[in-house]
SERO-4910 file (N, C-alpha, C, O; in steps of 0.05 Angstrom, whole numbers):
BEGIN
 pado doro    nc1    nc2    nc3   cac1   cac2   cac3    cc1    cc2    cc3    oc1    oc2    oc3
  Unk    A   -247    696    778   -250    688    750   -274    703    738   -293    701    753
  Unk    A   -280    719    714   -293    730    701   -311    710    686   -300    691    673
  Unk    A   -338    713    686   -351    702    683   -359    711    647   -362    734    639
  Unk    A   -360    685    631   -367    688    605   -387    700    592   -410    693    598
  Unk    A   -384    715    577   -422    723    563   -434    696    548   -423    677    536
  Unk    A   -461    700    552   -467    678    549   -471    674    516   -487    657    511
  Unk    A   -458    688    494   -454    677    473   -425    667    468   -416    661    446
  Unk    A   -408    666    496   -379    650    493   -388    630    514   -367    622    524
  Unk    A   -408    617    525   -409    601    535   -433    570    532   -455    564    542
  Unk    A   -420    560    519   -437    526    498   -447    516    513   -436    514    534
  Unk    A   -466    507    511   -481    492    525   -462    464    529   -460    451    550
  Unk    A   -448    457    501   -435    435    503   -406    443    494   -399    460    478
  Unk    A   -386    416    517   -355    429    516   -341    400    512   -337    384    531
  Unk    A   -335    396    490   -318    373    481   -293    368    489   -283    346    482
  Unk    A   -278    386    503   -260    390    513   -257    380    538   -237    376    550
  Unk    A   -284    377    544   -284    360    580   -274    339    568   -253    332    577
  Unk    A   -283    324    545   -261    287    541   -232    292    534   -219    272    529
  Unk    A   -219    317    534   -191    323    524   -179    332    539   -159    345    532
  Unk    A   -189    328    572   -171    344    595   -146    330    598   -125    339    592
  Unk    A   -150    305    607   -126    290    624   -129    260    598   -148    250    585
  Unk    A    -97    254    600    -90    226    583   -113    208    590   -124    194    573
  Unk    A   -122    207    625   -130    183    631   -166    194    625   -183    185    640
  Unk    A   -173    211    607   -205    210    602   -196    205    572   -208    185    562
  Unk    A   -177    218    554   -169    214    532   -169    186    530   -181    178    510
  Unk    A   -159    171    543   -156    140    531   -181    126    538   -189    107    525
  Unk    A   -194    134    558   -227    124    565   -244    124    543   -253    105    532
  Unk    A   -248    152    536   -269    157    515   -257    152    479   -270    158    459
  Unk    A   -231    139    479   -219    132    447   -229    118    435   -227     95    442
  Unk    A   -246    126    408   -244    107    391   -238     89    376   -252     70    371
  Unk    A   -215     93    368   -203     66    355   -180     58    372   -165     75    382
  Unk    A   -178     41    374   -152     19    387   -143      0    377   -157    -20    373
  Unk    A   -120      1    370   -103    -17    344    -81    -26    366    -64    -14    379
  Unk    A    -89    -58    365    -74    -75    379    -43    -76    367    -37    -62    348
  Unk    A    -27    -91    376     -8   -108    355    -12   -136    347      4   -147    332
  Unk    A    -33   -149    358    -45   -160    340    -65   -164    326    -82   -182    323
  Unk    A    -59   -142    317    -76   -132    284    -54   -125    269    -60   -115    247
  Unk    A    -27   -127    275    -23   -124    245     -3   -142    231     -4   -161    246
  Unk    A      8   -147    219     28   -163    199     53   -157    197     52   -132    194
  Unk    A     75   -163    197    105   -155    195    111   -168    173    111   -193    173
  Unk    A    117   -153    148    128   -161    130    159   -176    131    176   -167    146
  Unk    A    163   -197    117    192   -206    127    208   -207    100    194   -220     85
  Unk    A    229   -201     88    245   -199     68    265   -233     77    281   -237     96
  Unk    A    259   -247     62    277   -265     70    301   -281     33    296   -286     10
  Unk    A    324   -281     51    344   -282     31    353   -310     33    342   -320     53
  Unk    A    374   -332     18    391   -349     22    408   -344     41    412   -320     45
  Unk    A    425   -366     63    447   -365     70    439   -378    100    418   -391    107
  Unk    A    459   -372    113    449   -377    146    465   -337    164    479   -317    160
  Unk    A    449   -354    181    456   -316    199    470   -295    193    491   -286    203
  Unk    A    454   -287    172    460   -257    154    444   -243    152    421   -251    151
  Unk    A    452   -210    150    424   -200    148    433   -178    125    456   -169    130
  Unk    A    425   -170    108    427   -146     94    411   -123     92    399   -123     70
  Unk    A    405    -97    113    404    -81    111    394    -62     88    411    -54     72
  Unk    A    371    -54     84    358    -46     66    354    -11     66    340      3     81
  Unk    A    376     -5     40    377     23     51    358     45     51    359     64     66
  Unk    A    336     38     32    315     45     33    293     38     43    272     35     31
  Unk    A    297     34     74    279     20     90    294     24    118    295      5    133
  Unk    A    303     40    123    317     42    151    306     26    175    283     25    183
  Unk    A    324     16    184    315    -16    209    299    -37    199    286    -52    213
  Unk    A    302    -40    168    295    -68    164    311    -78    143    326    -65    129
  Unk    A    306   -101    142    337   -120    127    323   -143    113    299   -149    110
  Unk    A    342   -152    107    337   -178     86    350   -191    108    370   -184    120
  Unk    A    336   -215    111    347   -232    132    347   -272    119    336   -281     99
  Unk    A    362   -285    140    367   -310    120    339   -320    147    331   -311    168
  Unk    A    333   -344    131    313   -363    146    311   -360    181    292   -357    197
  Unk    A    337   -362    183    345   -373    219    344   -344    230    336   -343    253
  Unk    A    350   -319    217    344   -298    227    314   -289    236    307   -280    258
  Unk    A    293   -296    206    270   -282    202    261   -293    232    254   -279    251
  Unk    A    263   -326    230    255   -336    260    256   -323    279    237   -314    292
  Unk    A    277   -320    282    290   -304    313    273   -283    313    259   -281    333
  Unk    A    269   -260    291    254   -238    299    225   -245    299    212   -231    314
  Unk    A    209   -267    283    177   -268    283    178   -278    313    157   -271    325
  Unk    A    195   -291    327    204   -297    352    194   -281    379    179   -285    398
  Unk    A    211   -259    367    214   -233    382    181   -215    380    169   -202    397
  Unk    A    175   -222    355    152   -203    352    128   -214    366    109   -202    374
  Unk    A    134   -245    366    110   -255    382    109   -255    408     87   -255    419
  Unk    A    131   -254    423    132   -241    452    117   -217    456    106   -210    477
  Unk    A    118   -204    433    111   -168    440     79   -161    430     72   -137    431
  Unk    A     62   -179    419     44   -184    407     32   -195    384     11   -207    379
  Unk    A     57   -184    366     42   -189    343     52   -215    327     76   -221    325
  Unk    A     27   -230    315     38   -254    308     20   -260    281      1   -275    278
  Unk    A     31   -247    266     26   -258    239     51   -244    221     62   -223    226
  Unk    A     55   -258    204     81   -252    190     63   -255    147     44   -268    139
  Unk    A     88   -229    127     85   -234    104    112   -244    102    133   -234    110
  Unk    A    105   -273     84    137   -271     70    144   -265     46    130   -273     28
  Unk    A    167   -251     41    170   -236      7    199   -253      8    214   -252     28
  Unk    A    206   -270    -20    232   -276    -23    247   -263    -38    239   -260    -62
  Unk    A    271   -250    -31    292   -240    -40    310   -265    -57    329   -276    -46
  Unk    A    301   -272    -87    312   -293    -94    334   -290   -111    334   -266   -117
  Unk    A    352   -301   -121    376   -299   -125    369   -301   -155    355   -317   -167
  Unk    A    387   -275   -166    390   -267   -201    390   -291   -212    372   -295   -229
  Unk    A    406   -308   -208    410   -337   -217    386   -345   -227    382   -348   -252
  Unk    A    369   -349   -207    342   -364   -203    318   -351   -224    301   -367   -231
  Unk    A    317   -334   -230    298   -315   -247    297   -319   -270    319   -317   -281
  Unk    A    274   -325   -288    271   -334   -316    246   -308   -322    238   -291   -306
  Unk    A    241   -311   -339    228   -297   -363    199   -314   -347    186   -303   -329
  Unk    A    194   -335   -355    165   -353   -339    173   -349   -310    151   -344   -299
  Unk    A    189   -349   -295    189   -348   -263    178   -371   -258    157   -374   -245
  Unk    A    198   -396   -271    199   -421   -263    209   -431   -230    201   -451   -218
  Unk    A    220   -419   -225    224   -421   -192    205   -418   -173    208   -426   -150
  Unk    A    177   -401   -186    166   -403   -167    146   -428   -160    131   -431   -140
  Unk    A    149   -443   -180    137   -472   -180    154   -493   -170    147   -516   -176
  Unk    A    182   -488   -151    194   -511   -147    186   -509   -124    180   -488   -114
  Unk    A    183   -530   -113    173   -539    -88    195   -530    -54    189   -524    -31
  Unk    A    219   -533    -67    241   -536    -50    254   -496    -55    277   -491    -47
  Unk    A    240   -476    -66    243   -447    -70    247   -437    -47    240   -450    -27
  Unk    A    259   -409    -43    254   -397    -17    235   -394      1    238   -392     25
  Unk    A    204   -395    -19    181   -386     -6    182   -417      9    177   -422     33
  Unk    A    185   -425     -1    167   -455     17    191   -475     38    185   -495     51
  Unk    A    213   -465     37    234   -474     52    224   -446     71    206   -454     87
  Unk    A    229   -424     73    213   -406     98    182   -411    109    173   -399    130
  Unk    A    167   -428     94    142   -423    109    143   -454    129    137   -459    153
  Unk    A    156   -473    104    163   -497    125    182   -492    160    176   -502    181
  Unk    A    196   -480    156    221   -476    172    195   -453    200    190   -458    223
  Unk    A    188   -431    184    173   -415    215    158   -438    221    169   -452    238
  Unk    A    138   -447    213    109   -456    226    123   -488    243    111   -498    262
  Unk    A    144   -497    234    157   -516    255    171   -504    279    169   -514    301
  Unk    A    188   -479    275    192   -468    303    170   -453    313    172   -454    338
  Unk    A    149   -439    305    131   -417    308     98   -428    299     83   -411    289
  Unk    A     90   -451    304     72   -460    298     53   -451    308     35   -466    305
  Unk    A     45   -428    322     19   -418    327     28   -400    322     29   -387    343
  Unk    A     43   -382    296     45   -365    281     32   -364    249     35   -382    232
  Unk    A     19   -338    248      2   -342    217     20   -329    200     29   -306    202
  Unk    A     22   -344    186     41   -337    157     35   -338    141     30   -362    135
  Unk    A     30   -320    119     18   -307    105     47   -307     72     70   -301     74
  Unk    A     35   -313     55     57   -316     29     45   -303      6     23   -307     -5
  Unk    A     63   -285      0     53   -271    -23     45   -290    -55     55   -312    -54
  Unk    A     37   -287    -67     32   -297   -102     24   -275   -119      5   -262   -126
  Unk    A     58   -279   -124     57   -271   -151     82   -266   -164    102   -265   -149
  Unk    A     85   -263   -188    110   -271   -197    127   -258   -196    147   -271   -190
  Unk    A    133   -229   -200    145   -221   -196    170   -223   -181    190   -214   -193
  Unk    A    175   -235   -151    205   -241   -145    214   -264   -154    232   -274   -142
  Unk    A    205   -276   -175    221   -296   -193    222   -288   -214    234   -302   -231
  Unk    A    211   -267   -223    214   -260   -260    234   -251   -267    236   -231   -254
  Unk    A    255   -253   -283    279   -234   -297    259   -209   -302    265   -186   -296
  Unk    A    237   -216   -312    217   -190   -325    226   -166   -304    241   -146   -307
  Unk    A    209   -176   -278    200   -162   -263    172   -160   -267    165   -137   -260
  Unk    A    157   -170   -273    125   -165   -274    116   -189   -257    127   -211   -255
  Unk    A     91   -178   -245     72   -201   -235     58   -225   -243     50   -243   -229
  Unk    A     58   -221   -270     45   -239   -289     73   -252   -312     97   -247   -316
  Unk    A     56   -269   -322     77   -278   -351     71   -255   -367     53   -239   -364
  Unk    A     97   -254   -393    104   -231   -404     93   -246   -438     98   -269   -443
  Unk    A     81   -233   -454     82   -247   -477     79   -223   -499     69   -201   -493
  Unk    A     86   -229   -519     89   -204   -541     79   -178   -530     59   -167   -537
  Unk    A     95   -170   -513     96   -146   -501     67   -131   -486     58   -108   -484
  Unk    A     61   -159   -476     30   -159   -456     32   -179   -424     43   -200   -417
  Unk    A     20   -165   -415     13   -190   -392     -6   -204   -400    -26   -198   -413
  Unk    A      4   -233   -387    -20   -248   -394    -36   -254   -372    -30   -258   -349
  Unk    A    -61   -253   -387    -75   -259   -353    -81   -287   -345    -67   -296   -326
  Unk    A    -98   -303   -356   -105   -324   -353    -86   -350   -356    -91   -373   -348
  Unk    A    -64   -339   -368    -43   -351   -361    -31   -354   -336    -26   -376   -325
  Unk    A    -27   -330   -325    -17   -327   -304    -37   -334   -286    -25   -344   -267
  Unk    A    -62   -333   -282    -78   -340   -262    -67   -375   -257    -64   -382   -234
  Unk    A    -61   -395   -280    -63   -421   -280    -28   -429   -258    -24   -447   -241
  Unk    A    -11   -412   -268     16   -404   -249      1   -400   -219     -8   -418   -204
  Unk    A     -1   -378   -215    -11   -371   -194    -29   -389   -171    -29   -383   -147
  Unk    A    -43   -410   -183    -61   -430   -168    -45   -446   -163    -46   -452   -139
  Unk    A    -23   -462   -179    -12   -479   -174     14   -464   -155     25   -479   -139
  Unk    A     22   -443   -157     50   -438   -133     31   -435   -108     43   -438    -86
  Unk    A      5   -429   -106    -14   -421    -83    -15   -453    -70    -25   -456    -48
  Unk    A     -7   -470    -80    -21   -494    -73      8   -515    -63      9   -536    -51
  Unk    A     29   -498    -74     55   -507    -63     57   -488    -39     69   -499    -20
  Unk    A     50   -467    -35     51   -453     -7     27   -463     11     29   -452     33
  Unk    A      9   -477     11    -12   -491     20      3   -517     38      2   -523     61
  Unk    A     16   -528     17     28   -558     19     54   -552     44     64   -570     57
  Unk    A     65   -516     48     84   -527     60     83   -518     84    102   -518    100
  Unk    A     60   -508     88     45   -502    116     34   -476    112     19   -472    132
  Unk    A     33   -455     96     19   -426     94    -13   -423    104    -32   -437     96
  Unk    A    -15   -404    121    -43   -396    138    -52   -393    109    -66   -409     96
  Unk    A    -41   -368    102    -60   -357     76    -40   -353     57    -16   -355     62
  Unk    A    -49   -347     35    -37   -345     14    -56   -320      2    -80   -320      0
  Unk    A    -35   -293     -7    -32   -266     -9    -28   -266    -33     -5   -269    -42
  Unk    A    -59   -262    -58    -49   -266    -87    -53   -229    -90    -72   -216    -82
  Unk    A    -22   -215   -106    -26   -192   -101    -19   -187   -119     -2   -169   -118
  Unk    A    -26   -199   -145    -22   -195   -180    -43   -176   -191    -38   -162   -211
  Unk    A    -61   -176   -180    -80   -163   -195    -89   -175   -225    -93   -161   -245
  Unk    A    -89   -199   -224   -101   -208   -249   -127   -209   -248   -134   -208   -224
  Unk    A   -153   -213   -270   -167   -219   -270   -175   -254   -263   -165   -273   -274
  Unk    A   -196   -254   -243   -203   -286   -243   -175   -296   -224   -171   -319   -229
  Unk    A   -167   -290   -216   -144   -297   -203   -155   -321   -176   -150   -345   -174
  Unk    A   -171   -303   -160   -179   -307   -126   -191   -332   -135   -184   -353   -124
  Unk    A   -213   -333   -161   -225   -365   -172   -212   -379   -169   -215   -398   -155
  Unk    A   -184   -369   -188   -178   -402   -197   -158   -415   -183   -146   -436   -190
  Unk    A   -153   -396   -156   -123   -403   -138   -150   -419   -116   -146   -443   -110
  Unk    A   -171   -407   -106   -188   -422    -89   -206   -454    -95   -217   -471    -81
  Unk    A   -201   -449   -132   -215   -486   -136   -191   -500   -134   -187   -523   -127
  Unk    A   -171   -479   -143   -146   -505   -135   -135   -515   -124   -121   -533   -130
  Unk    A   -141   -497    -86   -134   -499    -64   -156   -530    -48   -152   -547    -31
  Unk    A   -182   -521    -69   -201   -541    -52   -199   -570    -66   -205   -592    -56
  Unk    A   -189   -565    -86   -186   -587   -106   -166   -607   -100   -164   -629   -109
  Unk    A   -150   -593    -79   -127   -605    -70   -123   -612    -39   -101   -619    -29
  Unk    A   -148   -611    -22   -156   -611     -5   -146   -598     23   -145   -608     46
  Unk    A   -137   -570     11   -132   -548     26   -151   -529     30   -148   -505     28
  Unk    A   -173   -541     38   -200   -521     45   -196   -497     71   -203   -474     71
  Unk    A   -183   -510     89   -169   -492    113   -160   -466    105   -169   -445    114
  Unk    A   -139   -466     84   -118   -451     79   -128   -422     68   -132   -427     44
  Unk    A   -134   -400     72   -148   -368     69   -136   -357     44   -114   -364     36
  Unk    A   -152   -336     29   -144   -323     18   -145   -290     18   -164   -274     14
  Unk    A   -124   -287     23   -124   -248     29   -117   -237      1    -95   -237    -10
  Unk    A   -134   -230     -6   -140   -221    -38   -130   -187    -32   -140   -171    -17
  Unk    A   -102   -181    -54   -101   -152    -51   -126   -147    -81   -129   -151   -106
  Unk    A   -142   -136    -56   -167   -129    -81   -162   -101    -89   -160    -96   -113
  Unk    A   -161    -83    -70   -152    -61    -97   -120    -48    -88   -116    -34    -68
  Unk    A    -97    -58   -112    -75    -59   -100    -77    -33   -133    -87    -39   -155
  Unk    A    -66    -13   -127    -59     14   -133    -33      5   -148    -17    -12   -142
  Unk    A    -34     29   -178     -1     23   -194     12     51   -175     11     74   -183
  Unk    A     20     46   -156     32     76   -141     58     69   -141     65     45   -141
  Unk    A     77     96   -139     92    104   -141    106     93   -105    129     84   -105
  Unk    A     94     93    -83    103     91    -63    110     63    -52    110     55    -29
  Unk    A    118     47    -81    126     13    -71    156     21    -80    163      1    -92
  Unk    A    169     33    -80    199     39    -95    216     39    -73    238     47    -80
  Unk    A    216     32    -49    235     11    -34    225    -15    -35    241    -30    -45
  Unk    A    208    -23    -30    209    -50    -34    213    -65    -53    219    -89    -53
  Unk    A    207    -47    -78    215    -64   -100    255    -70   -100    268    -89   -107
  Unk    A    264    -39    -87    292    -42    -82    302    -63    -70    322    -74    -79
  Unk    A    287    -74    -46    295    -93    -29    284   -128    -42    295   -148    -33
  Unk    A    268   -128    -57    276   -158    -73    277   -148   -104    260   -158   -119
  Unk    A    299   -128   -116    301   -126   -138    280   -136   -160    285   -152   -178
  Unk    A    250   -119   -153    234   -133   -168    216   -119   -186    194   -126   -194
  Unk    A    232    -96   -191    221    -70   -222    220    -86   -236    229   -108   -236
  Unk    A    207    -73   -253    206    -89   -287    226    -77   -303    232    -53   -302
  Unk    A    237    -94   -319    264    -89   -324    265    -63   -355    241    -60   -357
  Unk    A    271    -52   -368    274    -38   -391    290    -51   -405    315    -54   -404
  Unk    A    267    -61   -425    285    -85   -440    252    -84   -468    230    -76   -462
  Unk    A    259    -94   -492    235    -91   -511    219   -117   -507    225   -139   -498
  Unk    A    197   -104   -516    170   -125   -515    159   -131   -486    140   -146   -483
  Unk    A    172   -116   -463    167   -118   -437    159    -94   -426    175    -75   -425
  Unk    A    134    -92   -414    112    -63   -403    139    -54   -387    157    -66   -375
  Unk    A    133    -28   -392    166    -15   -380    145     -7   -347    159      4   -330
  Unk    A    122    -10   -340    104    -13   -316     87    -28   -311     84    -48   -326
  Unk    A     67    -23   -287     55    -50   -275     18    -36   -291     -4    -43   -281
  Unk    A     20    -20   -312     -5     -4   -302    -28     -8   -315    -49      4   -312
  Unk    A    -22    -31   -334    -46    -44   -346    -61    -67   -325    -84    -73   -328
  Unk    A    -40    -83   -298    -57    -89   -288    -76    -82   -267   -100    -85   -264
  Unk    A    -43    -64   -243    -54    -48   -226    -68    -32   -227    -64    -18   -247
  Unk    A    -87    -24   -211    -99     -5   -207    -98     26   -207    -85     37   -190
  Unk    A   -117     48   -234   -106     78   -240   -110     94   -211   -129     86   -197
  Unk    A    -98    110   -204    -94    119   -178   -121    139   -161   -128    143   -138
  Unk    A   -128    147   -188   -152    167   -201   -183    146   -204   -204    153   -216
  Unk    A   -178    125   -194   -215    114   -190   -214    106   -156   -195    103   -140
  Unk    A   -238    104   -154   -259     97   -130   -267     79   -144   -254     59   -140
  Unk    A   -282     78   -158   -314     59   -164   -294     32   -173   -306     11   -169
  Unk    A   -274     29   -180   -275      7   -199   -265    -10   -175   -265    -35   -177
  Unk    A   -255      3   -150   -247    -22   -125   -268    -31   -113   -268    -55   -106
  Unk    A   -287    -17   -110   -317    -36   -110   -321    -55   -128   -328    -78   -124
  Unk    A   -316    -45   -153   -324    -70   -169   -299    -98   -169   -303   -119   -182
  Unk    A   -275    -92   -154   -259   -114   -151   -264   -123   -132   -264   -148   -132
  Unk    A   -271   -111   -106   -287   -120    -80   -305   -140    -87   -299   -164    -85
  Unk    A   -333   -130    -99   -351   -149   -109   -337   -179   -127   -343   -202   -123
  Unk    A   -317   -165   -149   -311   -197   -159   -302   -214   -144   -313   -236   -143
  Unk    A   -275   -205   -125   -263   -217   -104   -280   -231    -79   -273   -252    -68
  Unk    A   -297   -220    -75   -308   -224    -48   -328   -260    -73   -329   -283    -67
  Unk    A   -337   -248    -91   -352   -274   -106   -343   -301   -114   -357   -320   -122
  Unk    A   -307   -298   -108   -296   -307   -120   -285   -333   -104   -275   -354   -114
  Unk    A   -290   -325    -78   -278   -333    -50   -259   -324    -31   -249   -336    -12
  Unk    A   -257   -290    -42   -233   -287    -24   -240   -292      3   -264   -296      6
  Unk    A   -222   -294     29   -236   -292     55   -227   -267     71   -233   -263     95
  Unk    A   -211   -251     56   -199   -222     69   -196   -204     48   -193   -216     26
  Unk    A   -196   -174     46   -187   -160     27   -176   -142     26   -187   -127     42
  Unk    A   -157   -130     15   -137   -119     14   -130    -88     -4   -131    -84    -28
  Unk    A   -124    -72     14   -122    -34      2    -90    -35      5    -74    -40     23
  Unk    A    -88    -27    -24    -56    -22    -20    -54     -4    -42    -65     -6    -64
  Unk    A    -30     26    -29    -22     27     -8    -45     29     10    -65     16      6
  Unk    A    -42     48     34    -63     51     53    -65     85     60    -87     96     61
  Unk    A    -49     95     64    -49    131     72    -67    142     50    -89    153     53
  Unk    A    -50    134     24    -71    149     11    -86    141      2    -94    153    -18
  Unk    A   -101    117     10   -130    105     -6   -147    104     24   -160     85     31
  Unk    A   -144    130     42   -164    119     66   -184    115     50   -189     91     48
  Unk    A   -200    131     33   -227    135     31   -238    100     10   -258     86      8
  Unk    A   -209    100     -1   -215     64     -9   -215     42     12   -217     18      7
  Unk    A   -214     52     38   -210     31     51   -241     29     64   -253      8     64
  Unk    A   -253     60     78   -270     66     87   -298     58     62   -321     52     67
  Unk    A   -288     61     40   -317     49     22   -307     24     13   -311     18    -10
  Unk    A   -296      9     28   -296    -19     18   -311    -32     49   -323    -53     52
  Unk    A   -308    -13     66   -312    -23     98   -337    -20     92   -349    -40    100
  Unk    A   -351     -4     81   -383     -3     78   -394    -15     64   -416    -21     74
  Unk    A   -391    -26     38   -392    -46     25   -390    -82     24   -400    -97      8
  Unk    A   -374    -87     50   -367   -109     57   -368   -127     84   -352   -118    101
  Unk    A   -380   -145     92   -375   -160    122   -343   -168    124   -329   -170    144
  Unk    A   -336   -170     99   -306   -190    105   -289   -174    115   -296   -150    113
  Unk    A   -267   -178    126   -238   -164    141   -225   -150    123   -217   -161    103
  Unk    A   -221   -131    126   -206   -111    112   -178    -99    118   -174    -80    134
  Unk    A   -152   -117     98   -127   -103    110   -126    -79     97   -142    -68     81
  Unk    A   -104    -71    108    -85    -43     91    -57    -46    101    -46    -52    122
  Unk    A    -50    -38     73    -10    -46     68      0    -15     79     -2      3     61
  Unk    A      9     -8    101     25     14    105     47      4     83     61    -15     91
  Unk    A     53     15     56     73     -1     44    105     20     48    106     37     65
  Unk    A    129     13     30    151     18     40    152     49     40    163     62     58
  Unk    A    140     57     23    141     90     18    131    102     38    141    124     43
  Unk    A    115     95     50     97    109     64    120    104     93    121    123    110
  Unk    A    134     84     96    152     76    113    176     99    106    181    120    118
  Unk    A    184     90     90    207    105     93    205    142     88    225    156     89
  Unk    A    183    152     84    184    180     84    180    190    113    185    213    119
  Unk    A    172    171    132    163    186    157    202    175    171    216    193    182
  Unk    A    211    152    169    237    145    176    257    168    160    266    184    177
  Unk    A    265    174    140    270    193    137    273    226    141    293    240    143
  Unk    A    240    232    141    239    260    164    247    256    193    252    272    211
  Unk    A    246    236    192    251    234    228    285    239    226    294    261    234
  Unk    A    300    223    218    330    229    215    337    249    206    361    250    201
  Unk    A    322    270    200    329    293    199    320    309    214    329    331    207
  Unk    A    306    310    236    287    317    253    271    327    249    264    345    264
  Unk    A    254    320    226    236    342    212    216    335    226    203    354    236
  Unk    A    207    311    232    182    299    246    191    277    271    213    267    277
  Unk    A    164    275    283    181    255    305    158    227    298    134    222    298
  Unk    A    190    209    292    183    181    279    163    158    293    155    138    282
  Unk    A    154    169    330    134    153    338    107    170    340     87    155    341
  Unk    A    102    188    340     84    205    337     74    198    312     54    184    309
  Unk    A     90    210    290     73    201    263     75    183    264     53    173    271
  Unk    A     89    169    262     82    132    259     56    119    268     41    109    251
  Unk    A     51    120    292     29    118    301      2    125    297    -18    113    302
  Unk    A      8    154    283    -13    171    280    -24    158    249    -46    148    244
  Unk    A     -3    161    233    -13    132    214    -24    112    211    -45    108    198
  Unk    A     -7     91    226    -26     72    236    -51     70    244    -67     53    236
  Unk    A    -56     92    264    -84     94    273   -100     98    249   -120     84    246
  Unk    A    -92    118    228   -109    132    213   -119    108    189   -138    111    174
  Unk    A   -103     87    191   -114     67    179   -137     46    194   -151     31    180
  Unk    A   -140     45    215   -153     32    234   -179     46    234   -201     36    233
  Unk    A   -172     64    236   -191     91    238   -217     89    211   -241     92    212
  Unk    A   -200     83    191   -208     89    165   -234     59    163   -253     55    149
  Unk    A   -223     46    181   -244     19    179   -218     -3    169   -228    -14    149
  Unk    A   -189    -15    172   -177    -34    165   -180    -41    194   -178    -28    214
  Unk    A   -187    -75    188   -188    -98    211   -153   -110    212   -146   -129    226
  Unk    A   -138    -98    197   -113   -110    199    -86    -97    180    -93    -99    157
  Unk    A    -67    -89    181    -51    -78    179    -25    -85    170     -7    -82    187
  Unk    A    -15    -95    141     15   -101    145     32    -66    147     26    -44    138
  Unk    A     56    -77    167     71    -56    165     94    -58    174     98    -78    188
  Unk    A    110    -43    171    150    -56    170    149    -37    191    173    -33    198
  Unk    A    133    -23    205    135     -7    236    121    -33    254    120    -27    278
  Unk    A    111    -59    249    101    -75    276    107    -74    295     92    -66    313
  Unk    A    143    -83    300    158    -88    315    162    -63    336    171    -66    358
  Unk    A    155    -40    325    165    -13    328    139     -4    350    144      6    372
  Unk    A    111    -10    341     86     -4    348     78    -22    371     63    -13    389
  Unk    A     84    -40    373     88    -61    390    101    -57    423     91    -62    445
  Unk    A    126    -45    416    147    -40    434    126    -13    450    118    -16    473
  Unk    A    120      9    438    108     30    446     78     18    455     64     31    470
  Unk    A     73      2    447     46    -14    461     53    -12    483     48      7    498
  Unk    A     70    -40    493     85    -52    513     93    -25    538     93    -26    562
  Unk    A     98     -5    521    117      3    546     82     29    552     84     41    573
  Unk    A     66     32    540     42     49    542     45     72    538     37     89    554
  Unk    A     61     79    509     59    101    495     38    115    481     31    139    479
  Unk    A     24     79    467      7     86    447    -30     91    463    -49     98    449
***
């Protein structure tokens, strides 16, 4: 062997921790369990049905008795916290998104139904209006505005029917102003002090929720006097500073978790919220970000556990204490078998 000159030879060689898998996994920094992260659940009417979501390859709209069976499955494999999103029926949808105040709704017939079979499962319920609005908006609709403080007074009271019917936390992901307030005096007011709030504190107007909105038909509709988008409340794609300043209101407000959505492309929102904050920090791998890596994969453009993973990590990485993502089930299995 020829010996190096000594300006090709470093004093230091980083490459000694990159010889073999088994120093690679010794010296790793981040390690993302499966339980850290959240499985979003699409749940529909009926009994043992599932409907297939074509923009979401391997996940479905499933009826009550299904979602079970899989939060089931997922808790065998680690991960045990579940989101529930209702896929509610055209029927049901008003202009106010009066359904989401009936007590006996999808949301609260699914949170009742897991935590009786799955009771040391955390279930987690979104708020906000949108999968009950004909609108399609998160908020109430009024002379061709969202309202805010309106909608905050909605919002506290459906938070408090998902409280009542067993929900860990309740997931207000409206982006209204004053929201996290007035859903947490009315949680305590009602003597649901237990019950958490995962505040999506800086939830992004991005373009990469356009399956999921497919999968509970929940665009805003093109129709007059109705925001033909979400983008007066959500968040412009083009700031940093102002998710600190929702961090700060949120965190003042009572949230007890907070929330970057999407997540790929807001690492650096996730990473300056992580420095800014003691509290837990999720990130929404959301559907886009899902279905572009499922996609290249079926074409073989990429390989779908590699990136997948590599994602995931990069959110972990970035400083998120927790993770929803429609790959759990997927990340889990490759746990299990010691891929990842």
């Amino acid at each position: 062997m020829t010996t190096s000159p000594d300006w090709l030879a470093p004093d230091r060689r980083p490459r000694r921790m990159r010889r073999t898998d088994a120093i690679r996994r010794l010296v790793r920094e981040t390690h993302l369990t499966p339980d850290r992260l959240v499985l979003p659940q699409f749940i529909m009417t009926g009994d043992n049905r599932e409907e297939p979501i074509d923009a979401m390859p391997g996940r479905s709209r499933l009826t009550i008795d299904r979602t079970i069976a899989e939060c089931e499955q997922a808790m065998e494999l680690g991960v045990r916290a579940f989101a529930i999103f209702p896929a509610v029926e055209a029927s049901l949808k008003t202009p106010e998104a009066t359904e989401a105040l009936n007590p006996e709704n999808l949301d609260c017939q699914s949170v009742r139904a897991i935590k009786k079979a799955l009771p040391e499962a955390c279930v987690i319920t979104d708020i906000a209006l949108d999968p009950f609005s004909s609108l399609g908006h998160d908020g109430l609709v009024g002379n061709g505005v969202i309202l805010n403080d309106e909608t905050c007074e909605v919002l506290a009271k459906m938070a408090v029917l998902h409280a009542e019917a067993g929900a860990d936390m309740v997931a207000p992901s409206d982006m209204m102003d004053g929201r996290v307030a007035a859903i947490r005096a009315a949680l305590d007011d009602t003597g649901h002090t237990d019950t958490a709030i995962l505040a999506y504190t800086a939830k992004y107007a991005s373009a990469f929720y356009g399956p999921f909105r497919e999968a509970l038909e929940s665009a805003p509709v093109d129709a007059p006097d109705v925001p033909k988008d979400k983008k007066t409340y959500q968040m412009d794609p083009a700031n940093t500073r102002e998710a600190s300043l929702e961090a700060m209101l949120d965190e003042a407000e009572g949230a007890d978790i907070m929330m970057v959505k999407p997540g790929l492309p807001y690492l650096d929102i996730i990473a300056r919220l992580r420095a800014e904050t003691t509290l837990p920090i999720a990130a929404y791998h959301v559907s886009g970000e899902y279905a572009m890596i499922k996609a290249a994969a079926e074409r073989g453009w990429l390989d779908e556990k590699e990136c997948m993973m590599e994602s995931l990590t990069a959110l972990a990485r970035a400083g998120s204490d927790i993770i929803f993502t429609y790959a759990a089930l997927d990340y889990a299995r490759w746990w299990r078998e010691g891929l990842v």
